[in-house]
Backbone bond lengths (Angstrom), bond angles and torsions (degrees), N, CA, C in turn:
res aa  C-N    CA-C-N  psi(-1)  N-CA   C-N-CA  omega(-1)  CA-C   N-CA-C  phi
1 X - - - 1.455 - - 1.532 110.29 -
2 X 1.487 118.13 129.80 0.850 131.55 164.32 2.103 129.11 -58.84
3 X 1.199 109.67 114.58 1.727 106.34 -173.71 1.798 105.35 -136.51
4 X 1.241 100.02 124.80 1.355 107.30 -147.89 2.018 75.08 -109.81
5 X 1.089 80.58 160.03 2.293 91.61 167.88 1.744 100.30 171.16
6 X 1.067 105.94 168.59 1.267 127.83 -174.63 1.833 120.90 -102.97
7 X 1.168 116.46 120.18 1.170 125.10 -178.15 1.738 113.20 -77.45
8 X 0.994 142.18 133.34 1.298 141.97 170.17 1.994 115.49 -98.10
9 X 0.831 117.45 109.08 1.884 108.95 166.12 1.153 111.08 -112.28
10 X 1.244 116.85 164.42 1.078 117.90 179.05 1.997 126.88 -53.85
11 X 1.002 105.38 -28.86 1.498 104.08 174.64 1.849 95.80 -139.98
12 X 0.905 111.69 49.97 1.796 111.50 157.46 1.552 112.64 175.53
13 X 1.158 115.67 126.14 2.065 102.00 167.18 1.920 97.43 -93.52
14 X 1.643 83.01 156.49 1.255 101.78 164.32 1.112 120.28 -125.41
15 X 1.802 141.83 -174.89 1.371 149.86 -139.75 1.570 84.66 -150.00
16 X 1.299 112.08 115.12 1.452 109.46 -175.14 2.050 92.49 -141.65
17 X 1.800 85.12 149.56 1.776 91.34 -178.36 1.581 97.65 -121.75
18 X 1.101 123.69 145.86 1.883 106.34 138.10 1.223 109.97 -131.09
19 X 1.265 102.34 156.23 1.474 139.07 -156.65 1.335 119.83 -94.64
20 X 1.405 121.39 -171.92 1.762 114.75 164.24 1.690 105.76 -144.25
21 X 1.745 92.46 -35.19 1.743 106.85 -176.72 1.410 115.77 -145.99
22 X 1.147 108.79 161.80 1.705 109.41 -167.12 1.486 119.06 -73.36
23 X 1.340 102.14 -21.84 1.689 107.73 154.45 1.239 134.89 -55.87
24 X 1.380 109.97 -29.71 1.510 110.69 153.29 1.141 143.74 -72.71
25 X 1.599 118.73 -9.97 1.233 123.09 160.97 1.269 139.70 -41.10
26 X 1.615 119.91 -41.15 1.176 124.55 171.60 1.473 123.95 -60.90
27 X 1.524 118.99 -16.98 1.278 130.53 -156.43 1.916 75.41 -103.86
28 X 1.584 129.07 -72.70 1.026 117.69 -169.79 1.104 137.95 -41.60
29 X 1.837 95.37 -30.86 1.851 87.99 -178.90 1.661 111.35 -79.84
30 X 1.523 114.71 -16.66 1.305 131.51 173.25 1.596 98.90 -38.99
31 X 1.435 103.71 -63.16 1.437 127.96 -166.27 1.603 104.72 -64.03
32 X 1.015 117.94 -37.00 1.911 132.01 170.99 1.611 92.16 -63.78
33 X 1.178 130.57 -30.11 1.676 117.76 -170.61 1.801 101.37 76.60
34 X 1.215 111.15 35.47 1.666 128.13 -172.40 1.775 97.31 -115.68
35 X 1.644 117.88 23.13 1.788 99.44 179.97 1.368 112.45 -100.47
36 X 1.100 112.10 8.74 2.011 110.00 163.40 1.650 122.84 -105.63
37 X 1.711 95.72 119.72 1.201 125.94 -169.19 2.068 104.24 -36.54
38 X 1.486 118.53 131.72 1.207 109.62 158.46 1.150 102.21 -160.72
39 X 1.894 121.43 168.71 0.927 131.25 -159.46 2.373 90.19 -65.50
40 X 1.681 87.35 168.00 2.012 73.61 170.06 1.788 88.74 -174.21
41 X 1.325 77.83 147.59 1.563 109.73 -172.07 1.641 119.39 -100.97
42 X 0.958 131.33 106.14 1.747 135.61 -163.00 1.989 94.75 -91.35
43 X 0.795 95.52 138.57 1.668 102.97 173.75 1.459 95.54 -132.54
44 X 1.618 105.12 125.13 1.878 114.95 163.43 1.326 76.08 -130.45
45 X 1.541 87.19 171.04 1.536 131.92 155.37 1.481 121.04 134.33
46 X 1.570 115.63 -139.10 1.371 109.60 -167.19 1.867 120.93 -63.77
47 X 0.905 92.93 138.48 2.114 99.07 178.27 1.378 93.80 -105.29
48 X 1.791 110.90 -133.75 0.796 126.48 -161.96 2.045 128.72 -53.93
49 X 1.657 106.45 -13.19 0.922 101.22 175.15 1.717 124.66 -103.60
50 X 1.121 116.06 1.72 1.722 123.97 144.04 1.198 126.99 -19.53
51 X 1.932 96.62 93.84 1.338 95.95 -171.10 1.851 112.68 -67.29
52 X 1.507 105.28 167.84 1.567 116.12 179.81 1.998 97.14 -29.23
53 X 1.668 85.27 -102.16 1.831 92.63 169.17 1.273 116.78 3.17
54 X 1.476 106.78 -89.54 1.838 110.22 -176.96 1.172 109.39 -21.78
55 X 1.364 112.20 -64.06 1.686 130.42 -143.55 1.689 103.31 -65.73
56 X 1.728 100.02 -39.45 1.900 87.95 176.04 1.298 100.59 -85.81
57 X 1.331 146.01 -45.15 1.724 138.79 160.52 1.373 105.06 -4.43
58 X 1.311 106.58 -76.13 1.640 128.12 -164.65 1.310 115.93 -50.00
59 X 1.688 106.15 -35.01 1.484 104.06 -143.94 1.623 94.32 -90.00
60 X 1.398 119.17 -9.66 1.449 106.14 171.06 1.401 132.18 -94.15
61 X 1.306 100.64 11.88 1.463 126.79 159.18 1.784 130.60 -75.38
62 X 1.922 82.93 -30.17 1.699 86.44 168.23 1.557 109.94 -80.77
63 X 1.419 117.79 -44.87 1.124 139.45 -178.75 1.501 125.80 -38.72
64 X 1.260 106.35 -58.50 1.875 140.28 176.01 1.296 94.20 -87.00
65 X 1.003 144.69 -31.06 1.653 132.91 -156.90 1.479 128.79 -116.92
66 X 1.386 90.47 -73.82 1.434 112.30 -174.63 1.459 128.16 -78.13
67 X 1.368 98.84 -55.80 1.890 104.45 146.24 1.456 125.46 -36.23
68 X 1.333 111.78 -64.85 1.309 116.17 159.12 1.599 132.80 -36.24
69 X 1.383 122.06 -46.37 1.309 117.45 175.31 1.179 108.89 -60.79
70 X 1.332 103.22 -44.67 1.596 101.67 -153.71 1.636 109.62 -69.54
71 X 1.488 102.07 -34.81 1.538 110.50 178.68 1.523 108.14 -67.54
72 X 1.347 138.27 -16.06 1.211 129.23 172.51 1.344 115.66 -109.83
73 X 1.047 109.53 -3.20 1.885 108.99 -178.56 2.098 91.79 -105.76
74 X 1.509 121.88 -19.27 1.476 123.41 178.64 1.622 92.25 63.34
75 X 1.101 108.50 40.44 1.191 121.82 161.35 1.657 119.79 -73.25
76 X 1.657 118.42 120.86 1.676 118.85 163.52 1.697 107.48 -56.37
77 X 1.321 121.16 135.65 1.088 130.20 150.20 1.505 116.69 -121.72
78 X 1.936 109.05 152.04 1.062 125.08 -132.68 1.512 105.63 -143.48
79 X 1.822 133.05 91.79 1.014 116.40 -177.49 1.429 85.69 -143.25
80 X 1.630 115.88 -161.02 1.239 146.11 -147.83 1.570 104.99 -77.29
81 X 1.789 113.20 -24.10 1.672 98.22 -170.19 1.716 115.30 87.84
82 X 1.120 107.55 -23.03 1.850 81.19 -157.54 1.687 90.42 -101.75
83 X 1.556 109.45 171.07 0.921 120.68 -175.22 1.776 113.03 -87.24
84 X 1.553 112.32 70.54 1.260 107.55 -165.42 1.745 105.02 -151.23
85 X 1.012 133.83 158.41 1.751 124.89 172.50 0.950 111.96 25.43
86 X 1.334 115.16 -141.12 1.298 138.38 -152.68 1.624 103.84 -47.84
87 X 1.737 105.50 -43.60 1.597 107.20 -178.95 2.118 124.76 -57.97
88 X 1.820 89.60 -50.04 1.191 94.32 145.97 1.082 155.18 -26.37
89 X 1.429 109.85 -60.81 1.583 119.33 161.78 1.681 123.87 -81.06
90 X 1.282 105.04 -20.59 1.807 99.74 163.11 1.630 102.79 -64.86
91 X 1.594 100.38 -59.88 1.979 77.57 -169.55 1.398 122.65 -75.82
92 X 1.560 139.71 15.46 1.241 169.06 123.64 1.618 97.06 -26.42
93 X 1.363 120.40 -87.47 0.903 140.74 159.48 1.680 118.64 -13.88
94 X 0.791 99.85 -59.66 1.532 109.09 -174.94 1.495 114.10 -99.87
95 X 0.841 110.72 -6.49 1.477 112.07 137.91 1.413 151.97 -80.01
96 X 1.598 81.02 -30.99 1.927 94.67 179.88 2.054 99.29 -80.98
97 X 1.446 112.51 -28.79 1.589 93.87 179.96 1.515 98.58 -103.73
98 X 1.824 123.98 36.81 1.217 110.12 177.68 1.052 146.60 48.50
99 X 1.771 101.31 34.52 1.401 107.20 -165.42 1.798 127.95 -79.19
100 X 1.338 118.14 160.46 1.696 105.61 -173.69 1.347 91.91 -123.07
101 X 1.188 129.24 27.96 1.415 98.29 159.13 1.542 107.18 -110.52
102 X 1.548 106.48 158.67 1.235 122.84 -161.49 1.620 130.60 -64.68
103 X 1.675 126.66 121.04 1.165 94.60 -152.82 1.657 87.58 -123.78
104 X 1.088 125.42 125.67 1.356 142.07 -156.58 1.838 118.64 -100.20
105 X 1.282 127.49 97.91 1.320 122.69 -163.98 1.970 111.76 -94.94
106 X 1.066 112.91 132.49 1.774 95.15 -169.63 2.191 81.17 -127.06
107 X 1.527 82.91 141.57 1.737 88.48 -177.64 1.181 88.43 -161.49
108 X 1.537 103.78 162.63 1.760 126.67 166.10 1.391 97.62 -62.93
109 X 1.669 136.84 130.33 0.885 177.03 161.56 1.908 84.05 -60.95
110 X 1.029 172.71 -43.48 0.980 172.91 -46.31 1.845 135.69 147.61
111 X 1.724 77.88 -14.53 1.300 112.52 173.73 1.510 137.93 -143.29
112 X 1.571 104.44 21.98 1.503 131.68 179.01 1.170 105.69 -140.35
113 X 1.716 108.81 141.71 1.262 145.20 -174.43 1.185 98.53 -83.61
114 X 1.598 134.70 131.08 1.310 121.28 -174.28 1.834 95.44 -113.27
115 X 0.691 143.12 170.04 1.690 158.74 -179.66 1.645 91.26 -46.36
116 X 1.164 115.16 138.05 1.973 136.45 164.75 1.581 86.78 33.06
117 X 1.824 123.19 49.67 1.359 114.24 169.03 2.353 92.24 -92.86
118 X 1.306 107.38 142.70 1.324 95.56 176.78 1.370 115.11 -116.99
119 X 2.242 122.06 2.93 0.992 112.97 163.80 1.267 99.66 -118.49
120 X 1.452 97.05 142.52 1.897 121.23 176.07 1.524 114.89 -115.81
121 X 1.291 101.70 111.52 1.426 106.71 -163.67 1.933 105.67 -85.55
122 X 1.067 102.99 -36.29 1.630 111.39 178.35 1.502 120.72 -75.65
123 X 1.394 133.18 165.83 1.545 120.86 -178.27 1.678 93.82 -92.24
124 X 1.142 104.93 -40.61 1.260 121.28 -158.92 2.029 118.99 -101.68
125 X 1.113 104.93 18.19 1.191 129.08 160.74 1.476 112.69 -43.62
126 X 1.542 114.13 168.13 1.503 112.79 -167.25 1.949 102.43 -154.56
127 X 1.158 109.59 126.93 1.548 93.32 172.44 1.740 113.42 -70.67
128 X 1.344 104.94 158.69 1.723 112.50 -165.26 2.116 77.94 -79.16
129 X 1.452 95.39 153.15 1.942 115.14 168.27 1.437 109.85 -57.49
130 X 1.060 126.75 140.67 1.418 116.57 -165.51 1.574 103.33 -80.59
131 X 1.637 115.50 -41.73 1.407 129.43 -164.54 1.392 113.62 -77.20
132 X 1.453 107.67 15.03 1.694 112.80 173.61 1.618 117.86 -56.89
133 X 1.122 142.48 140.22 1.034 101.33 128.08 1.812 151.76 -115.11
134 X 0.873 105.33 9.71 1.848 126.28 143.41 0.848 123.53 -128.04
135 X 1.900 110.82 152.04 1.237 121.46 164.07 1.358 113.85 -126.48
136 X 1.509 118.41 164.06 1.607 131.02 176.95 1.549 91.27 -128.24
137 X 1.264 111.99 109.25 1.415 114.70 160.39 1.478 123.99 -99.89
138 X 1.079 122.96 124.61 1.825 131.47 -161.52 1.179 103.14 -120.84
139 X 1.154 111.88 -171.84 1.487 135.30 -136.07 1.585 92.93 -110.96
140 X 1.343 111.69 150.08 1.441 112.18 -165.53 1.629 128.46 149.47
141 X 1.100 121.46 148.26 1.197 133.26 -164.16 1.813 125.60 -126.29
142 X 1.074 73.62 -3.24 2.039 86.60 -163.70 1.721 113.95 -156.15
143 X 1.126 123.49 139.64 1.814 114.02 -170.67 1.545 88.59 -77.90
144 X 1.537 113.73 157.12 1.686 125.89 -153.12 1.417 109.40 76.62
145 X 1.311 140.93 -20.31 1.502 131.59 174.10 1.728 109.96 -57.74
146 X 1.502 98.83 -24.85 1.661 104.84 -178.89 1.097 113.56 -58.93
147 X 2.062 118.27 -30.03 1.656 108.13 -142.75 1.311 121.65 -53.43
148 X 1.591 106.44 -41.67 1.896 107.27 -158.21 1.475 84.53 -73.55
149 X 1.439 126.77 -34.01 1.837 116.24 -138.75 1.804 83.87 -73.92
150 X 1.569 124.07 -45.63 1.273 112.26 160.47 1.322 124.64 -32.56
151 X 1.146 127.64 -52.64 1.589 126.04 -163.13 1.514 97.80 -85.48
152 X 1.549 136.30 -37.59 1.349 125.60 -179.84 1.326 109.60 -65.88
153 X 1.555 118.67 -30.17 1.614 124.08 -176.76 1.654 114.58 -60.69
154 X 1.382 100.05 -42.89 1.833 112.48 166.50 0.901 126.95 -58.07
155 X 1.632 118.31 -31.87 1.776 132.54 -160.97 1.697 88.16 -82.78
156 X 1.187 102.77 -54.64 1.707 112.75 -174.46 1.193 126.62 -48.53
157 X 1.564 114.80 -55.75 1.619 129.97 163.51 1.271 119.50 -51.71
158 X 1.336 111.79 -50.76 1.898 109.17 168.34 1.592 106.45 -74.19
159 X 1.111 123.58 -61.78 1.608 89.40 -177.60 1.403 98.16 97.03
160 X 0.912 116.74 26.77 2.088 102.69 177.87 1.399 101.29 96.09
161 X 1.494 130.51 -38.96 1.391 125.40 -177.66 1.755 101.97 -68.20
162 X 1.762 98.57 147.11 1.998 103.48 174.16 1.619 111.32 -36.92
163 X 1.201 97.87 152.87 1.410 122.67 161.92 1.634 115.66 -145.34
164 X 0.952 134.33 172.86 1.299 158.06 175.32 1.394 138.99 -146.74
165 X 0.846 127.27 123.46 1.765 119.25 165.15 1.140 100.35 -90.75
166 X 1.962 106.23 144.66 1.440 115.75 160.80 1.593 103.60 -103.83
167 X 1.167 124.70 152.76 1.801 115.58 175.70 1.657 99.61 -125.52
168 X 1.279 105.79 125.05 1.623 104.08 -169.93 1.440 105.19 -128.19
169 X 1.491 118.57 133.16 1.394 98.31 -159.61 1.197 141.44 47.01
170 X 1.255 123.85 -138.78 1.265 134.77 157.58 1.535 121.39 111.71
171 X 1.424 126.80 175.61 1.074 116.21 139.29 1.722 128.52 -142.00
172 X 1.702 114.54 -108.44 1.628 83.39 -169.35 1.233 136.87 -52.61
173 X 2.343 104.64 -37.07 1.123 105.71 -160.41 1.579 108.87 -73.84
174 X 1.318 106.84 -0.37 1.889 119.17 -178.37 1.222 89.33 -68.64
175 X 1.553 145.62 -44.15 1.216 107.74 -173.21 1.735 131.10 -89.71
176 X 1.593 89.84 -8.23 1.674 85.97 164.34 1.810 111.56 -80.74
177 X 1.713 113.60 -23.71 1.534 97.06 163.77 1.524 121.52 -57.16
178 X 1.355 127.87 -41.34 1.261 120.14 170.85 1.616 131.52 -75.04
179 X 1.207 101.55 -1.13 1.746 110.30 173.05 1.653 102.61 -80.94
180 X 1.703 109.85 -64.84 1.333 109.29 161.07 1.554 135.98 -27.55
181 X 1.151 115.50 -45.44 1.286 125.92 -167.20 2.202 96.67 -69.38
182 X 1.803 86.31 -48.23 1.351 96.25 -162.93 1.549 112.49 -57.97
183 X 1.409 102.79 -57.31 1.650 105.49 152.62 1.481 124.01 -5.68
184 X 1.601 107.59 -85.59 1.313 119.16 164.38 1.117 119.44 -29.28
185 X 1.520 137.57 -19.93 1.388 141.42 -155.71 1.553 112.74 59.24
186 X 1.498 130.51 24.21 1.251 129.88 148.92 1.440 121.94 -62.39
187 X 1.670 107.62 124.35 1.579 102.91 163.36 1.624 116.25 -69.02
188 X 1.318 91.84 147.08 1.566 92.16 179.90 1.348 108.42 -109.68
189 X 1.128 122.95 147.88 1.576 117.33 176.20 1.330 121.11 -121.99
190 X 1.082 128.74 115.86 1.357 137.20 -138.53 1.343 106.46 -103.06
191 X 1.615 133.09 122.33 1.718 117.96 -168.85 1.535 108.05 -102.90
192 X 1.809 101.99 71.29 1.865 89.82 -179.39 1.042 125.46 -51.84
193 X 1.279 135.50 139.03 1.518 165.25 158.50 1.644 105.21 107.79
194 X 1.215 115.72 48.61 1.167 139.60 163.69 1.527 120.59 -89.66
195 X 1.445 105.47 -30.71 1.384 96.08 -163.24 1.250 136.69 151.63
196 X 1.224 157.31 90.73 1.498 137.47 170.80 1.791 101.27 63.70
197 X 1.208 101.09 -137.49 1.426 121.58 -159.50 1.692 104.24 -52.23
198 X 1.431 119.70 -27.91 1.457 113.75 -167.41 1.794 99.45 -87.42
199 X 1.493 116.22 -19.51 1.908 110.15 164.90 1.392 99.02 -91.96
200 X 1.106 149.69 -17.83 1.441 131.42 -179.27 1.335 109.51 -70.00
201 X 1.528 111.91 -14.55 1.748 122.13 -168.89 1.236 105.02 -104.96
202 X 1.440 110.44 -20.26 1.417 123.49 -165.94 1.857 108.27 -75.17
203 X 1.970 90.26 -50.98 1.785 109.07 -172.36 1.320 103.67 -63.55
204 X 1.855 115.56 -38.34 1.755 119.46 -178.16 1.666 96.16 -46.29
205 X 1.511 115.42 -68.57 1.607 114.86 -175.79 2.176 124.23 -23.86
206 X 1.801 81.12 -39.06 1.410 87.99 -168.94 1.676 100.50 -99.08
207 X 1.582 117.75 6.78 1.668 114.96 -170.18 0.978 140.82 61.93
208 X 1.447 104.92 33.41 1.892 137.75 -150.80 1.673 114.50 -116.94
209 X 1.821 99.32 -1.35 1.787 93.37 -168.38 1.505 87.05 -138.46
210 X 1.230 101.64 177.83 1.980 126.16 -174.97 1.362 103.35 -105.09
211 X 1.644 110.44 -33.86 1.486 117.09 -176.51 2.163 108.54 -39.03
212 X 1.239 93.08 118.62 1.500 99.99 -178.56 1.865 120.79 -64.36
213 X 1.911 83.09 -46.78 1.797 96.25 -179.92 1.564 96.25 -61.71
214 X 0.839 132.31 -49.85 1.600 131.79 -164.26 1.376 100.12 -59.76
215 X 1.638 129.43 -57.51 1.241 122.53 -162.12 1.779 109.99 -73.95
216 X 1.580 110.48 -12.29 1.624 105.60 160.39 1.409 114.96 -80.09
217 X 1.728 109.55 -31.04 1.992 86.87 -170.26 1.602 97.96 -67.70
218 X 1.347 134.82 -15.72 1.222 135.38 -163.38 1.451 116.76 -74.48
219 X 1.436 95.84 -44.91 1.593 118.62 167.37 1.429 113.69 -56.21
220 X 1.643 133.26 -7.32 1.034 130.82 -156.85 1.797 99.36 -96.96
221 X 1.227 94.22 -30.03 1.754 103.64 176.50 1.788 81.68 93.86
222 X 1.157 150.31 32.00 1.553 127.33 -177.97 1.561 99.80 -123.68
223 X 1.015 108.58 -1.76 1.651 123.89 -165.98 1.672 102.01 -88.42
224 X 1.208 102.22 113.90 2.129 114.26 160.62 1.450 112.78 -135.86
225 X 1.260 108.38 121.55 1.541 115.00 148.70 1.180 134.38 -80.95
226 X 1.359 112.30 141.87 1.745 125.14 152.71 1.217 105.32 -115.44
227 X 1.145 110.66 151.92 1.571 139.85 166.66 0.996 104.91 -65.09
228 X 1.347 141.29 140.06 1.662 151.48 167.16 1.515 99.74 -75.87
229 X 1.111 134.61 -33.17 1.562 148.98 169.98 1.010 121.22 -34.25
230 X 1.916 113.15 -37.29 1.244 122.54 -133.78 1.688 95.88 -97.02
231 X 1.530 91.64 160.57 2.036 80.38 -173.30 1.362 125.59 -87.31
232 X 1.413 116.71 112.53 1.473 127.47 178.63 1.391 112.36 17.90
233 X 1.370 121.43 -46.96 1.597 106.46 -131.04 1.963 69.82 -101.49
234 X 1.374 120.65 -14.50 1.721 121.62 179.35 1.393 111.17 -51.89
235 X 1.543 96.00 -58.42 1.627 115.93 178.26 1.479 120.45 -50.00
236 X 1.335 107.67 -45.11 1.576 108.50 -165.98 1.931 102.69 -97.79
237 X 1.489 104.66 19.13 1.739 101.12 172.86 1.419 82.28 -100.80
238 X 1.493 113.33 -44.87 1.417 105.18 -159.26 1.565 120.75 -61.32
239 X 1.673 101.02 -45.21 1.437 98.91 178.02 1.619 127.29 -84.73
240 X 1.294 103.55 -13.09 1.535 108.68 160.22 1.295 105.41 -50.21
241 X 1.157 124.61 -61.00 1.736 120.33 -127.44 1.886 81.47 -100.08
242 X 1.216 127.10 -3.20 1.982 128.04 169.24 1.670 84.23 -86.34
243 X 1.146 136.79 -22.71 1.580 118.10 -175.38 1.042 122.92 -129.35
244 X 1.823 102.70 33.24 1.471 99.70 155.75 1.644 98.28 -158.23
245 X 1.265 109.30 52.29 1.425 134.97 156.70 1.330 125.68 -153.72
């Protein structure tokens, strides 16, 4: 069953559903005010273990880049929700250039702190990003229970229009986000010299690692890198023109 309510933060509300089954999604995002088709951008990768370094590297990638597309293409974007890495710095991001397009968080319901919640049932729980603005909270027991409901949430919102995964950092459960995605027949786009799991996927591309999972998403043909190096205005020709063809 579908149960729709409103999140309060301190400087933004959000439109939040939870769920039980993936059949309900279509009705929820209805209920999110999420039923017109647009291009949309999936962000996985590293959370809580992002080292210092990375994290300012990275973060001008959301800033210069990724924020940016999405705010000019009114592109949905599509990650984890919690207030941690990569998720962190998208709604960071999209706040600091004021962005309005919609940025959509999907998590275990079971393992997020929701706004002035005061019992926490998990050790390892996470507060939801404040700068979201929806969430789909699902069913689940363990962080990675999100992956597919992420990737079905993307398939749904575009509608036949492009999508993409970016994979930034990360670690294990990054590589079941990028198996998922690949499945789906999403390209993934991989940000080498990011980090952990996003160069182990990066070196497979170039035939440089032992890592096994890496040398299958590679094998999938869905796998592209960019360089985190590369200059802003590189990134945002490249990933524009994957999300709007």
């Amino acid at each position: 069953m579908v149960n729709f309510f409103r999140l309060n933060f301190s400087s933004n509300q959000a439109a939040a559903v939870t769920v039980s089954e993936t059949a309900e999604l279509p009705e929820a995002l209805e209920q999110l005010g999420l039923s017109n088709s647009r291009p949309v951008l999936v962000i996985v990768g590293g959370a809580s273990q992002i080292s210092e370094a990375d994290f300012l590297r990275i973060q001008s990638l959301f800033v210069k880049v990724l924020a940016p597309i999405a705010q000019s293409l009114g592109a949905y974007v599509v990650d984890g929700g919690t207030d941690a890495g990569v998720m962190r710095l998208m709604g960071d991001a999209r706040s600091q250039i004021n962005g309005q397009f919609p940025l959509i968080g999907v998590a275990p319901t079971a393992k997020v702190i929701l706004p002035n919640q005061t019992i926490v049932l998990a050790d390892d729980a996470t507060p939801l990003e404040p700068h979201h603005t929806h969430f789909v909270l699902i069913p689940g027991s363990k962080w990675g229970d999100e992956s597919p409901w992420i990737v079905k949430v993307a398939t749904l919102l575009a509608n036949g229009l492009p999508s993409i995964t970016v994979l930034i950092n990360g670690g294990e459960i990054s590589f079941i986000d990028a198996l998922n995605s690949v499945i789906a027949g999403r390209l993934v786009i991989v940000i080498a010299g990011s980090g952990r799991t996003a160069d182990k996927i990066a070196s497979a591309l170039h035939g440089d690692t032992t890592d096994e999972r890496a040398k299958e998403l590679v094998a999938s043909g869905h796998i592209q890198t960019i360089d985190l190096e590369a200059p802003p205005e590189e990134l945002i020709h490249t990933m524009t023109n994957l999300l709007l063809n």
